[in-house]
mmCIF file as Biopython writes it, N, C-alpha, C and O atoms, coordinates in Angstrom:
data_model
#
loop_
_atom_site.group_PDB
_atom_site.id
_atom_site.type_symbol
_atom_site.label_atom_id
_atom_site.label_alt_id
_atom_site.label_comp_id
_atom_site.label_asym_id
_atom_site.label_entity_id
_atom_site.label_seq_id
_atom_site.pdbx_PDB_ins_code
_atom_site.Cartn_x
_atom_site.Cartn_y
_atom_site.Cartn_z
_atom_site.occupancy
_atom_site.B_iso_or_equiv
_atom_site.auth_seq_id
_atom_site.auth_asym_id
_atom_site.pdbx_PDB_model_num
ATOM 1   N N  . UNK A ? 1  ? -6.816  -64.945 -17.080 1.0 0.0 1  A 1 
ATOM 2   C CA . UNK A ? 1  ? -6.800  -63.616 -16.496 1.0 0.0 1  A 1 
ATOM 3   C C  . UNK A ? 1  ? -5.367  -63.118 -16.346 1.0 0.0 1  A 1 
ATOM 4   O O  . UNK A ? 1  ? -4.600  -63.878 -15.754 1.0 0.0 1  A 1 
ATOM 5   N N  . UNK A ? 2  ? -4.803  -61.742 -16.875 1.0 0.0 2  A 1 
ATOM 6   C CA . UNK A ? 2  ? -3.938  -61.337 -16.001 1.0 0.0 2  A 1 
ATOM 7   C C  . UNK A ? 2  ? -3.904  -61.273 -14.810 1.0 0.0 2  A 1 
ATOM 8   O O  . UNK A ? 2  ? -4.826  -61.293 -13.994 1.0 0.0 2  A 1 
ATOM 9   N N  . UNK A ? 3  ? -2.277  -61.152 -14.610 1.0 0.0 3  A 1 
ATOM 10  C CA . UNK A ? 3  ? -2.291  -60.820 -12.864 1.0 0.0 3  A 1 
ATOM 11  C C  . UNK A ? 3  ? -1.536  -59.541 -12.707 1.0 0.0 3  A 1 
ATOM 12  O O  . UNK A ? 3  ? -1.122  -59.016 -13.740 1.0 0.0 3  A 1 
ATOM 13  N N  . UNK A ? 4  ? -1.321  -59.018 -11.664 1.0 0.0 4  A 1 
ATOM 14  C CA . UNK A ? 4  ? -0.771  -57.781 -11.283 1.0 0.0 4  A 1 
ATOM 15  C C  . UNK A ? 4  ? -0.258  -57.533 -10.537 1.0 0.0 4  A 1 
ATOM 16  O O  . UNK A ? 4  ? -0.992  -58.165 -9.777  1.0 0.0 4  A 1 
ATOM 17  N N  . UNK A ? 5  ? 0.585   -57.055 -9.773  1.0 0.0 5  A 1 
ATOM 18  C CA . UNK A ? 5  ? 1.733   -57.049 -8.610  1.0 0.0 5  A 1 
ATOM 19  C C  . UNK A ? 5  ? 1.605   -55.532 -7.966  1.0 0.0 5  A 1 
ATOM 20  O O  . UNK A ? 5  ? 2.162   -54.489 -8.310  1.0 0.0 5  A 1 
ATOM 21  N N  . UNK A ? 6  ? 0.556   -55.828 -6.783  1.0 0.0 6  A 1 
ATOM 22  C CA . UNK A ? 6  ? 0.309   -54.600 -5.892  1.0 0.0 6  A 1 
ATOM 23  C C  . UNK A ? 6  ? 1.285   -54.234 -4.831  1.0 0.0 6  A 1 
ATOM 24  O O  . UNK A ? 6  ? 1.515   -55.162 -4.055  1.0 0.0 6  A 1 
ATOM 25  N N  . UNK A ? 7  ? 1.887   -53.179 -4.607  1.0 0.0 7  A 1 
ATOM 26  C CA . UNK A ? 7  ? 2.762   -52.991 -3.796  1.0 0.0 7  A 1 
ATOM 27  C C  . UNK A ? 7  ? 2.033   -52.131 -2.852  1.0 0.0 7  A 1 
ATOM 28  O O  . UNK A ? 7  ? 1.174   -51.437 -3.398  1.0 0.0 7  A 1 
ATOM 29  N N  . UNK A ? 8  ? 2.187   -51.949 -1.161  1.0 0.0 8  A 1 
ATOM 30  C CA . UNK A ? 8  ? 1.632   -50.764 -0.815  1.0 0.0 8  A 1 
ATOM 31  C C  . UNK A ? 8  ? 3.178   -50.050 -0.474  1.0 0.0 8  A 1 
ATOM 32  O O  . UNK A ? 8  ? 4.220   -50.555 -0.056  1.0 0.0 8  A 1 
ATOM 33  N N  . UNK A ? 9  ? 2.763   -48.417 -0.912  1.0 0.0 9  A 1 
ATOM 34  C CA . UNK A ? 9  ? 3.863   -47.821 -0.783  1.0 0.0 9  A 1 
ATOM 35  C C  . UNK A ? 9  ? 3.911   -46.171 0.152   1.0 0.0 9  A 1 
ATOM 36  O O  . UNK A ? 9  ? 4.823   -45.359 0.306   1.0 0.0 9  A 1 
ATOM 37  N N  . UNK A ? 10 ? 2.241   -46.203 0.710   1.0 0.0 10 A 1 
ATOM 38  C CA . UNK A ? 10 ? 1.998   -45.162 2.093   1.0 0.0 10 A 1 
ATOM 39  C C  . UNK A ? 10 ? 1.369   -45.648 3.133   1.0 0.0 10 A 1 
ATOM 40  O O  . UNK A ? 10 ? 0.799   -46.640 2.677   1.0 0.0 10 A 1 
ATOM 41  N N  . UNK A ? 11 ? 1.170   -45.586 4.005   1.0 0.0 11 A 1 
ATOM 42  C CA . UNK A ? 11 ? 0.579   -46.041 5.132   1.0 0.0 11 A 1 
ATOM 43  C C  . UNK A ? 11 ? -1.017  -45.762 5.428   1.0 0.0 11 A 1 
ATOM 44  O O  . UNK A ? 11 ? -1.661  -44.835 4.938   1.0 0.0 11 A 1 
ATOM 45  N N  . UNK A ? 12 ? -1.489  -46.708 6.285   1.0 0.0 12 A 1 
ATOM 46  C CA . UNK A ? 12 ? -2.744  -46.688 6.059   1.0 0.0 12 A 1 
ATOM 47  C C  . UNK A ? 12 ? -3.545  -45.421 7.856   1.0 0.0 12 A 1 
ATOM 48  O O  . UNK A ? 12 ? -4.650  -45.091 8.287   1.0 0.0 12 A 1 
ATOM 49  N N  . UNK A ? 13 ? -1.993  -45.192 8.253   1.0 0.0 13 A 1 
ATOM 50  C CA . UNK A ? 13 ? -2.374  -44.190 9.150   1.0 0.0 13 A 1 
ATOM 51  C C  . UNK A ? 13 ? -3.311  -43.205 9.357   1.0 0.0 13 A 1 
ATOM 52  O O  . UNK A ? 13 ? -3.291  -42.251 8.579   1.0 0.0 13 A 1 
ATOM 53  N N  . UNK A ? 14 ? -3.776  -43.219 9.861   1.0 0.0 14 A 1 
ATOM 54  C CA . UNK A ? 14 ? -5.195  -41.834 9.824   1.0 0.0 14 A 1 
ATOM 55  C C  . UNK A ? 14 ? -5.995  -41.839 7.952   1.0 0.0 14 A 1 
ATOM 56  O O  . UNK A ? 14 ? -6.004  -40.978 7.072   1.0 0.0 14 A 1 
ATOM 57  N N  . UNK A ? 15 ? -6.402  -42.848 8.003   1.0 0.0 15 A 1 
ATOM 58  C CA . UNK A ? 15 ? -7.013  -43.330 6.579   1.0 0.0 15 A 1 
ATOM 59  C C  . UNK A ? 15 ? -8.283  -43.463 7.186   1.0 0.0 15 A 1 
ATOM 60  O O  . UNK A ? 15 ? -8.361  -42.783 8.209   1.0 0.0 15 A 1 
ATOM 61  N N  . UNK A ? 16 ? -9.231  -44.055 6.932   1.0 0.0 16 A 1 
ATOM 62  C CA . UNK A ? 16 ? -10.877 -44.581 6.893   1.0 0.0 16 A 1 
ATOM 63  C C  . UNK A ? 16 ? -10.563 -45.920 7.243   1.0 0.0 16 A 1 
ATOM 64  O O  . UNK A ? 16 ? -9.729  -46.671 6.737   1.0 0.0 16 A 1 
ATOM 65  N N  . UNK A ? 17 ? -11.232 -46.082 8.040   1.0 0.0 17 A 1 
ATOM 66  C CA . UNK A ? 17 ? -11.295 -47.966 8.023   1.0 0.0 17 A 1 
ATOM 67  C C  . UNK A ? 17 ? -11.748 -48.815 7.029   1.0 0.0 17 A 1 
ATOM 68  O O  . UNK A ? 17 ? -11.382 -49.987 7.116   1.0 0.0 17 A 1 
ATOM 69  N N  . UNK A ? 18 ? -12.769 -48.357 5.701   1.0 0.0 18 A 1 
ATOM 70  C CA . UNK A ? 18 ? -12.775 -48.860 4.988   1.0 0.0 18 A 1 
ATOM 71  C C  . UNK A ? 18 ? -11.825 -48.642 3.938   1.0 0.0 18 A 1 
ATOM 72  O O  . UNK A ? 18 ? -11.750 -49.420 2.987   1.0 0.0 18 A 1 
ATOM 73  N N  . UNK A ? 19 ? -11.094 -47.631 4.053   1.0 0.0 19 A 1 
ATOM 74  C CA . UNK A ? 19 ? -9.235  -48.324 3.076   1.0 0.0 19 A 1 
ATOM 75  C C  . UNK A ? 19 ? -8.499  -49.074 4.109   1.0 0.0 19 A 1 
ATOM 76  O O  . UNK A ? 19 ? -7.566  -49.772 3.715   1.0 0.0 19 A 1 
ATOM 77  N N  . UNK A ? 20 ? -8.852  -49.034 5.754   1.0 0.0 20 A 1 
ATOM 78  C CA . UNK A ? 20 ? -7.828  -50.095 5.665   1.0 0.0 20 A 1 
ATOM 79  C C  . UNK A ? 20 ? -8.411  -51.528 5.987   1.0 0.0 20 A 1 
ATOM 80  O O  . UNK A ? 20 ? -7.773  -52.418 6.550   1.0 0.0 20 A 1 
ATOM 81  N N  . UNK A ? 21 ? -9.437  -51.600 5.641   1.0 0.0 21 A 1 
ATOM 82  C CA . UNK A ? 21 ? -9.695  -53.210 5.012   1.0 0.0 21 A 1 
ATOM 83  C C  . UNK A ? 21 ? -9.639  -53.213 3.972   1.0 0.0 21 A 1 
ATOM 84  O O  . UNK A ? 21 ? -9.090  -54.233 3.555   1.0 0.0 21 A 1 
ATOM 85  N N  . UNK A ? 22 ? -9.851  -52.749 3.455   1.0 0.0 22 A 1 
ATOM 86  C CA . UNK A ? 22 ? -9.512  -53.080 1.404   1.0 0.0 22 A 1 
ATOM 87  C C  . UNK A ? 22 ? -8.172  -53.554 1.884   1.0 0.0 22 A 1 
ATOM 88  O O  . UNK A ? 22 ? -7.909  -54.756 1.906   1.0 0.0 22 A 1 
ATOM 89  N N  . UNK A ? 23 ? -7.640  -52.978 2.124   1.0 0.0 23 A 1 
ATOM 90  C CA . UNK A ? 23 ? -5.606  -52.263 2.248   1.0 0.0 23 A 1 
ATOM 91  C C  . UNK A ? 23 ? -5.388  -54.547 2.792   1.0 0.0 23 A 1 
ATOM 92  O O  . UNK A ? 23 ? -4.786  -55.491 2.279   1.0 0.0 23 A 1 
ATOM 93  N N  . UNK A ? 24 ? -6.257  -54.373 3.978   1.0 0.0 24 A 1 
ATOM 94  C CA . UNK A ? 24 ? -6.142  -56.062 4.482   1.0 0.0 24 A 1 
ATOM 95  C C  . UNK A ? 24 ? -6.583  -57.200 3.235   1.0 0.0 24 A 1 
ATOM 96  O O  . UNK A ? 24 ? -5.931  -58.115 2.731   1.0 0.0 24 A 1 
ATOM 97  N N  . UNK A ? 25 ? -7.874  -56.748 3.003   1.0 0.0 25 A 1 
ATOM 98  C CA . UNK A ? 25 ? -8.826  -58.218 1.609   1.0 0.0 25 A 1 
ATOM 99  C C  . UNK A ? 25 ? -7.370  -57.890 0.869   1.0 0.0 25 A 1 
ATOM 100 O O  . UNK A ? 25 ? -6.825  -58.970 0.643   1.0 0.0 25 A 1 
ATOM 101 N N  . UNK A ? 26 ? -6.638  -56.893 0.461   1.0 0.0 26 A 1 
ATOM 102 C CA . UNK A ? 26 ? -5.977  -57.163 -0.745  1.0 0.0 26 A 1 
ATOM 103 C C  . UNK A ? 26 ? -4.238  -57.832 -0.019  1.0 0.0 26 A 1 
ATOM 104 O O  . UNK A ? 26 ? -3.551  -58.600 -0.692  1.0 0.0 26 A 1 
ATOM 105 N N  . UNK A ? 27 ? -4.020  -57.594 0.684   1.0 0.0 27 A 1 
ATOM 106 C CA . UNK A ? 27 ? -3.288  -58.880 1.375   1.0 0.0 27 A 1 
ATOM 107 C C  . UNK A ? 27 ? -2.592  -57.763 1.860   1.0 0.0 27 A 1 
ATOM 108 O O  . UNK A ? 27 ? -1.459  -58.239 1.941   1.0 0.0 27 A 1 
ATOM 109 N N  . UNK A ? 28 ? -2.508  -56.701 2.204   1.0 0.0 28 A 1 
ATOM 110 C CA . UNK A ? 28 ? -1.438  -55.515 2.640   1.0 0.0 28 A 1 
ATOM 111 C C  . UNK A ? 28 ? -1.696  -55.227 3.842   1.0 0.0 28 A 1 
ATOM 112 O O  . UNK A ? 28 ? -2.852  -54.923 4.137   1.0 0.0 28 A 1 
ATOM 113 N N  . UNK A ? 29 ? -0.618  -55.258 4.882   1.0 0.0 29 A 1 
ATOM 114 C CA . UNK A ? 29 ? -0.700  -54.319 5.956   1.0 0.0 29 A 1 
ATOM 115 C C  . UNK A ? 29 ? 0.601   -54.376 6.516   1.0 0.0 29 A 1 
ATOM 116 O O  . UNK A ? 29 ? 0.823   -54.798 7.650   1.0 0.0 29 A 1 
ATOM 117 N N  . UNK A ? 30 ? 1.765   -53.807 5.455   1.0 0.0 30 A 1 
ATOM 118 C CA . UNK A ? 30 ? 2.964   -53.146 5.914   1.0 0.0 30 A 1 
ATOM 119 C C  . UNK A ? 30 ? 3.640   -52.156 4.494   1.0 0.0 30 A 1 
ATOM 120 O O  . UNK A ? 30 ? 3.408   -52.548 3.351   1.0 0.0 30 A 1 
ATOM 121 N N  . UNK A ? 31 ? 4.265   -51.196 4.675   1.0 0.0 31 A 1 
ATOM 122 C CA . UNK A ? 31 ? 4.371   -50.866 3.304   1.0 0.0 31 A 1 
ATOM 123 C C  . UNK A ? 31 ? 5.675   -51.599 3.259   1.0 0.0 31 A 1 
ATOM 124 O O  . UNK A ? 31 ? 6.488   -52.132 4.013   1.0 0.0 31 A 1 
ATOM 125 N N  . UNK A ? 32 ? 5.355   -51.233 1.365   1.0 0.0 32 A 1 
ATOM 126 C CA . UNK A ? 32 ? 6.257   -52.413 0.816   1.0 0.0 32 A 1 
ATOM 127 C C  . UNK A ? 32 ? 6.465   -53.798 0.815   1.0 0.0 32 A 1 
ATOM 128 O O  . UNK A ? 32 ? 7.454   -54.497 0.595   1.0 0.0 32 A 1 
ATOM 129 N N  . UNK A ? 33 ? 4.662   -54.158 1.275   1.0 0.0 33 A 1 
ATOM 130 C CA . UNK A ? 33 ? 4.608   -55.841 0.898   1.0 0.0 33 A 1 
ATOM 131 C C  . UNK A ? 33 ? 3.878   -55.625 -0.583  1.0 0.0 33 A 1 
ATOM 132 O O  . UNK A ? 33 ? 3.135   -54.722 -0.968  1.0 0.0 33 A 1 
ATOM 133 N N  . UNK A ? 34 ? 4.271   -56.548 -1.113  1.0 0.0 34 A 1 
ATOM 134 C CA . UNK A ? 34 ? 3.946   -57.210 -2.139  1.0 0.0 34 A 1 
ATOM 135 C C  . UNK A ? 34 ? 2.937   -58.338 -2.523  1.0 0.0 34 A 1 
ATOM 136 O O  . UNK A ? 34 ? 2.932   -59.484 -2.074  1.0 0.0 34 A 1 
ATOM 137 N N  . UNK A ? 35 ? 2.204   -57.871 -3.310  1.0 0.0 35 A 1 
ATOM 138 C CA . UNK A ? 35 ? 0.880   -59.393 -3.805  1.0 0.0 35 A 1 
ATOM 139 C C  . UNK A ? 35 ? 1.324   -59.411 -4.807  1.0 0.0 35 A 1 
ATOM 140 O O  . UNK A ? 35 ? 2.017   -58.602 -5.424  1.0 0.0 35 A 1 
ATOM 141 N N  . UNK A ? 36 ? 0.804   -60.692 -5.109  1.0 0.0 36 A 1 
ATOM 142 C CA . UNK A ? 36 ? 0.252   -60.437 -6.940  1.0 0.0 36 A 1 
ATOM 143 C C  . UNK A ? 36 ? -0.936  -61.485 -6.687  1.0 0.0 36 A 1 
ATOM 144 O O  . UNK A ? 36 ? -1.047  -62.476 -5.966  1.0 0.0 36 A 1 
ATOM 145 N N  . UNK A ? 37 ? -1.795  -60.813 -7.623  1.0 0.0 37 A 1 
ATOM 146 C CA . UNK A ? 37 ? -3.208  -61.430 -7.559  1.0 0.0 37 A 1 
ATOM 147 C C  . UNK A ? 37 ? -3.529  -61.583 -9.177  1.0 0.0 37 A 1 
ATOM 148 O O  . UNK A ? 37 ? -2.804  -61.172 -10.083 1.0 0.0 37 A 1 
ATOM 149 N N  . UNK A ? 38 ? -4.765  -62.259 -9.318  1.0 0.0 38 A 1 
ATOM 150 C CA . UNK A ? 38 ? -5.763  -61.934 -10.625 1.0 0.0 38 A 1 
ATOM 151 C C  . UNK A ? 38 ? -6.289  -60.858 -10.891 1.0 0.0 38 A 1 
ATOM 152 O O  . UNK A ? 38 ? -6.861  -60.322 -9.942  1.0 0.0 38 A 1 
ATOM 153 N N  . UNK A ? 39 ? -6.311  -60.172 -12.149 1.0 0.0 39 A 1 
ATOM 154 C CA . UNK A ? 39 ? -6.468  -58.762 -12.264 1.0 0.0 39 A 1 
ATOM 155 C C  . UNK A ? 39 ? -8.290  -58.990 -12.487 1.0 0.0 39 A 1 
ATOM 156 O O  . UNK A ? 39 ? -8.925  -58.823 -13.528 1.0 0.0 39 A 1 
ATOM 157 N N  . UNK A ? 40 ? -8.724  -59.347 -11.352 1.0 0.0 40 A 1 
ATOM 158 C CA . UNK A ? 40 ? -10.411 -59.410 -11.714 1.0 0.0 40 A 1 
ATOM 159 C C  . UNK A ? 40 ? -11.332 -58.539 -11.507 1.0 0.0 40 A 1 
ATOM 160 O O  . UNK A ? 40 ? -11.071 -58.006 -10.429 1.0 0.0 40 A 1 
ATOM 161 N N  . UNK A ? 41 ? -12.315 -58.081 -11.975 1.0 0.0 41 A 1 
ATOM 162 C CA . UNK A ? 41 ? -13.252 -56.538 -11.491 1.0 0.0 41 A 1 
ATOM 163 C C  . UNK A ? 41 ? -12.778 -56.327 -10.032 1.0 0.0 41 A 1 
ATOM 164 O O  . UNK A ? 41 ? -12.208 -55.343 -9.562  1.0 0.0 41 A 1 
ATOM 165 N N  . UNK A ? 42 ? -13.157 -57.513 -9.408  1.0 0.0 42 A 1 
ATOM 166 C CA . UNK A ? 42 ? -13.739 -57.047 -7.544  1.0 0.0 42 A 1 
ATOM 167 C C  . UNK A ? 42 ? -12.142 -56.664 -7.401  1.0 0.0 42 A 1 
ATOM 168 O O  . UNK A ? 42 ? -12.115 -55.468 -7.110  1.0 0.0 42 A 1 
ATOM 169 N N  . UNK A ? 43 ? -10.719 -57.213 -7.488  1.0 0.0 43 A 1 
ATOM 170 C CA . UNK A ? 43 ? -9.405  -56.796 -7.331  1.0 0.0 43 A 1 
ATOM 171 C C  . UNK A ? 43 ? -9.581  -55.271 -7.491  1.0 0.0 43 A 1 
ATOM 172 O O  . UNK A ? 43 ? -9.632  -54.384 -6.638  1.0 0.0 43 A 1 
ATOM 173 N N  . UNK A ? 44 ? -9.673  -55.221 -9.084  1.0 0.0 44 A 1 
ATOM 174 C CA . UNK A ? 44 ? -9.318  -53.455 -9.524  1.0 0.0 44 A 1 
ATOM 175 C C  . UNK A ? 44 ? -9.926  -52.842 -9.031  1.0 0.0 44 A 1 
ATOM 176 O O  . UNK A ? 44 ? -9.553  -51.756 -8.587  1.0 0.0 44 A 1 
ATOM 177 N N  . UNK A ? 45 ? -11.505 -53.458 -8.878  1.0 0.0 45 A 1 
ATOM 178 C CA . UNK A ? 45 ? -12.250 -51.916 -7.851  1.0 0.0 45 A 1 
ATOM 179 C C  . UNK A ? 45 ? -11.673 -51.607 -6.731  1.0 0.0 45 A 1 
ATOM 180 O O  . UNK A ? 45 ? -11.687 -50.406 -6.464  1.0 0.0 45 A 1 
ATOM 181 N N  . UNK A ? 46 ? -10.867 -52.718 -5.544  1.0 0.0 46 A 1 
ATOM 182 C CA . UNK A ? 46 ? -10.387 -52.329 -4.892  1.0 0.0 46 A 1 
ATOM 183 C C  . UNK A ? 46 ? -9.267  -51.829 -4.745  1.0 0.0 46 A 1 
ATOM 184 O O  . UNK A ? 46 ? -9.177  -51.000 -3.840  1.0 0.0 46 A 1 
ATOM 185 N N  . UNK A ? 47 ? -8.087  -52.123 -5.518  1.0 0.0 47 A 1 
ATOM 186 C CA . UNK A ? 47 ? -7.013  -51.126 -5.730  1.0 0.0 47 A 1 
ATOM 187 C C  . UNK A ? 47 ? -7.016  -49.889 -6.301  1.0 0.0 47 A 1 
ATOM 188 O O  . UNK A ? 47 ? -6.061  -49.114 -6.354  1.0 0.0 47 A 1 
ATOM 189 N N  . UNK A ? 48 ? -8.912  -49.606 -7.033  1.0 0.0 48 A 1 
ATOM 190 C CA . UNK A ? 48 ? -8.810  -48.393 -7.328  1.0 0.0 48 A 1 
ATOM 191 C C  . UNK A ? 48 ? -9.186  -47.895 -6.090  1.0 0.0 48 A 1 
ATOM 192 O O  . UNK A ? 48 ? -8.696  -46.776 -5.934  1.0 0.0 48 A 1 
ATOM 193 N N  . UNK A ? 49 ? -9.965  -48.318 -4.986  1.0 0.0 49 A 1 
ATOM 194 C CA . UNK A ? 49 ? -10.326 -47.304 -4.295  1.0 0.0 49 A 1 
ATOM 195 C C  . UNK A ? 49 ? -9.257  -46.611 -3.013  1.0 0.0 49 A 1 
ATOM 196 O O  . UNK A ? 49 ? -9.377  -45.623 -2.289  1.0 0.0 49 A 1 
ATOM 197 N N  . UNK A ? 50 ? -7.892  -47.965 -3.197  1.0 0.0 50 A 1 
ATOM 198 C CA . UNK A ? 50 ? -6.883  -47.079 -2.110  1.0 0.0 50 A 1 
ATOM 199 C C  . UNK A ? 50 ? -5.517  -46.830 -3.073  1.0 0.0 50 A 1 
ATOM 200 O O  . UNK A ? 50 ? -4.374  -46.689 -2.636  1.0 0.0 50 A 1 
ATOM 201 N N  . UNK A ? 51 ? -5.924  -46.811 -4.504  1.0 0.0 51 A 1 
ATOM 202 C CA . UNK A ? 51 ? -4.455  -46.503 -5.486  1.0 0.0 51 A 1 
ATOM 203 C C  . UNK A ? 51 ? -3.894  -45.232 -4.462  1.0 0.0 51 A 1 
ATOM 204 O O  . UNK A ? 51 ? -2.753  -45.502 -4.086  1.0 0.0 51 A 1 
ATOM 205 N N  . UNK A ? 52 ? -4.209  -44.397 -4.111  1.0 0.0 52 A 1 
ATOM 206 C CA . UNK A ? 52 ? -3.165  -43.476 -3.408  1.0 0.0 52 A 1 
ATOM 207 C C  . UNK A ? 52 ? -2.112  -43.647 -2.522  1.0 0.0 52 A 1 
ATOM 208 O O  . UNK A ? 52 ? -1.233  -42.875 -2.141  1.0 0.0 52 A 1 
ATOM 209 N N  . UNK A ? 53 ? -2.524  -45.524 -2.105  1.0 0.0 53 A 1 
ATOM 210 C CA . UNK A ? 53 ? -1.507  -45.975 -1.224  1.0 0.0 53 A 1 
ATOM 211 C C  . UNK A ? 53 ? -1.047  -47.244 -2.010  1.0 0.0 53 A 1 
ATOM 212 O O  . UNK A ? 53 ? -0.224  -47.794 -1.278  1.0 0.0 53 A 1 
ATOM 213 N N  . UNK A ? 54 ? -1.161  -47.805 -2.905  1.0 0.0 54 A 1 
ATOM 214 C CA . UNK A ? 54 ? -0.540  -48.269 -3.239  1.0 0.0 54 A 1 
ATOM 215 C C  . UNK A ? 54 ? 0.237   -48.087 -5.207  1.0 0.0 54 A 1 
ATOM 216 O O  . UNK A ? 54 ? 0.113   -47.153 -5.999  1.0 0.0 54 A 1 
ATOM 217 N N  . UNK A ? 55 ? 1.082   -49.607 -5.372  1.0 0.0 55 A 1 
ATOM 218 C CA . UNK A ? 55 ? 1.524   -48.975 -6.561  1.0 0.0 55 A 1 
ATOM 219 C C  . UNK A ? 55 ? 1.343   -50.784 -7.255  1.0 0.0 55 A 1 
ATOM 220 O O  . UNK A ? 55 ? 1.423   -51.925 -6.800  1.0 0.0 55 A 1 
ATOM 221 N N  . UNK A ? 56 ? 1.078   -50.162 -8.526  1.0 0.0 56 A 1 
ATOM 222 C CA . UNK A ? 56 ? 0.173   -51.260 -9.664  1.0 0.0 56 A 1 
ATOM 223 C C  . UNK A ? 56 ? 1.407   -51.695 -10.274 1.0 0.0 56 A 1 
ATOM 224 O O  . UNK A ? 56 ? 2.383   -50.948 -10.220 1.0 0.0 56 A 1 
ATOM 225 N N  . UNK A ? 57 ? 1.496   -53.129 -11.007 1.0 0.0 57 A 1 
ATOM 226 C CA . UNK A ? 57 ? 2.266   -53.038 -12.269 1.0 0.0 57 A 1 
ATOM 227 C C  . UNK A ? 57 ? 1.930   -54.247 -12.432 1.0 0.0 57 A 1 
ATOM 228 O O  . UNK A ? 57 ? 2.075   -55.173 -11.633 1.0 0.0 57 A 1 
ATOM 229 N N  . UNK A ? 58 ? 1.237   -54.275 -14.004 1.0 0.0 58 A 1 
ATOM 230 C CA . UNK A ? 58 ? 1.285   -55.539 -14.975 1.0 0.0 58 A 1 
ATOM 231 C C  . UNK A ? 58 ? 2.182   -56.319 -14.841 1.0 0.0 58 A 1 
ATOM 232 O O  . UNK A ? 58 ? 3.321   -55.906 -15.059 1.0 0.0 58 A 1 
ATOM 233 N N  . UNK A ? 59 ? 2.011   -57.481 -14.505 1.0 0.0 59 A 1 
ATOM 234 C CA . UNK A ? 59 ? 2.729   -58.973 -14.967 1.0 0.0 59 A 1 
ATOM 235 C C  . UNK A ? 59 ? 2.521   -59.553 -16.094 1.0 0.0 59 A 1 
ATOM 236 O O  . UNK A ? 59 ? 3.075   -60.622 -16.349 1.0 0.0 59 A 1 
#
């Protein structure tokens, strides 16, 4: 599998609680931390559903 290096880069302030658990399962809760994970369905569905707060890039 690829992997991918999620950054969050807005805050999860006055968001939905369900972006900010995604924002948590995906290991984030400060901006400008950094993951890198396996680029696997259940991952991408969830970085697609808070991409507005964070930022993607192929490894």
């Amino acid at each position: 599998m690829a992997k991918i290096k999620i950054t969050q880069v807005r805050s999860a302030i006055d968001r939905p609680e369900r972006q900010k658990r995604t924002l948590v399962a995906l290991g984030l809760n400060k901006i400008n931390r950094t993951k890198e994970v396996e680029a696997t369905p259940q991952i991408l569905g969830m970085v697609r559903k808070v991409s507005h707060l964070v930022k993607i890039e192929n490894i």
